[in-house]
N, C-alpha and C positions, 0 to 999 in steps of 0.2 A: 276124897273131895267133900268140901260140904254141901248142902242143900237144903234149902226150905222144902220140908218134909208136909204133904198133908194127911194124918193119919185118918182122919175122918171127917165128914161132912159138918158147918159148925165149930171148929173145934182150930183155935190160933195155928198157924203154922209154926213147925219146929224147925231148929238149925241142928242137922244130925252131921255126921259123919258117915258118907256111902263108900263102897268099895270103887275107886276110880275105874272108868269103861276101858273095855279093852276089843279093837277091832278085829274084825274077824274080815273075810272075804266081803265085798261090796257095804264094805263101813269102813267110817271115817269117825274122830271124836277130836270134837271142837270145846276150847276151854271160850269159854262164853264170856266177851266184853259187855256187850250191850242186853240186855233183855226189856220187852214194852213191860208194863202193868195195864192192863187195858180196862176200859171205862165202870165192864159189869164184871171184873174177876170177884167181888166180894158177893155177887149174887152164882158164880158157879165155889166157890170157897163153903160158903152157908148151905148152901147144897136147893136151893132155892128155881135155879137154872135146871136141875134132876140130870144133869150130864151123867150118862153112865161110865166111871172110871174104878179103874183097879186099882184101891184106895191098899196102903199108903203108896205115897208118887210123891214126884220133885215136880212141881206145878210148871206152870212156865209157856209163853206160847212165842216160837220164833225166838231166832239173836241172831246178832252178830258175832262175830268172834273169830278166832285165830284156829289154824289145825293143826290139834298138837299129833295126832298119829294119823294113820292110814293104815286099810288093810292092804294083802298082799297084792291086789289085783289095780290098786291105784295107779294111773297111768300118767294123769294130771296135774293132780293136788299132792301136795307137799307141807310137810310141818311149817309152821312159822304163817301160808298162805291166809289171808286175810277172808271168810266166807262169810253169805247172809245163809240163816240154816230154816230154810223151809220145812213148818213144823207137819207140812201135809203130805202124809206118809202112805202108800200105796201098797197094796200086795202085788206081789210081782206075778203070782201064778193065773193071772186072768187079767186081760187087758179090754175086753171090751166096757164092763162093769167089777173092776176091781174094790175090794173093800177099799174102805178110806177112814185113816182117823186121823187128828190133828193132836200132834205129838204135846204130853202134857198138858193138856185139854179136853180133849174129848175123843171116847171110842163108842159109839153108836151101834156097832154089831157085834156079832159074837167074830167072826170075821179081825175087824178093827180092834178087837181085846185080843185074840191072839198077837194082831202087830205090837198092842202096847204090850204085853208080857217081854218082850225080847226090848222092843224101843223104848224102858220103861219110863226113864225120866225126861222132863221137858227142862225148860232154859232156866228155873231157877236155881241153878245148882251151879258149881264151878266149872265141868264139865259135862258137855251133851254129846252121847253115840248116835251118829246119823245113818241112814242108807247114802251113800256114796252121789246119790243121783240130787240126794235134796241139800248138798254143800255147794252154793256158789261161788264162782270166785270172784272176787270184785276188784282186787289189783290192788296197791296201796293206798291205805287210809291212817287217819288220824284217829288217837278216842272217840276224841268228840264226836267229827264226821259218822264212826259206827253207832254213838247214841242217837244222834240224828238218823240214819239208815232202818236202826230196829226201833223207831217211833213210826217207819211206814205202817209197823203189824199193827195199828191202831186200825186201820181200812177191813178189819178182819172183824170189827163192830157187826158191819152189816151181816156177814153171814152169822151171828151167833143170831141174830134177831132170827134173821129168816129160821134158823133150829127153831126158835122158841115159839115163833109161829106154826111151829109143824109144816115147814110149805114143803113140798115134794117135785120131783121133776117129772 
């Protein structure tokens, strides 16, 4: 598949060639219609924003898009099905405060860099490998409609601010 590659903080994004994802048990891989470009990506790009990421990555925050495969445990989702691919990705082995990063964006803990090592690239690429839980299905859509859909992850503004404000819960 291809992808916009970021190898380092600053530094143009490249169009590579990656080895296409291949699912495993509670994964699904979505070939990506729609992807946002959001307001401050050139200040996490310039390395500006200090997001900590496991650089090089396929950048990319949320799409839309179709599911080309499924792991074996899929009970649902089905190739061809139409999903919005929620880039905020959860450890499963802890549920009350689970790590969290937001897939091709941002990994904040040492925790949320192990997710991204396995989760590695985000939606700019042709295809994106999800956890199975962050594929929704949305029923049949048009392009368009999906570009429209993955312009909601524009609402995802707010929380990068809140990061850059250091707020905490």
């Amino acid at each position: 598949m291809k992808a916009a590659v970021l190898r380092a903080f600053g530094t143009p994004l490249v169009i590579e060639e990656l080895p296409d994802p291949q699912p495993g048990a509670g994964e699904v891989v979505v070939d990506v219609v729609a992807a946002p470009v959001l307001s401050y990506t050139n200040e996490v790009l310039s390395g500006a924003r200090q997001y900590p990421l496991l650089l090089p990555l396929a950048i990319g925050i949320g799409a839309v898009g179709r599911v080309r495969a499924v792991g074996p445990d899929a009970t649902r989702l089905a190739p061809g099905d139409w999903v919005l691919c929620d880039p905020t990705v959860r450890a499963r082995d802890e549920a009350v405060a689970p790590d969290i990063m937001l897939q091709g964006w941002i990994a904040p803990s040492p925790g949320a860099q192990r997710l991204q090592a396995h989760f590695r690239h985000g939606a700019f690429a042709e295809q994106v490998l999800l956890p199975l839980e962050n594929a929704v299905p949305l029923g049949a859509l048009t392009t368009a409609e999906a570009g429209r859909l993955a312009a909601l992850f524009t609402l995802l503004v707010p929380y990068g601010g809140l990061l850059a404000g250091q707020l905490q819960a």
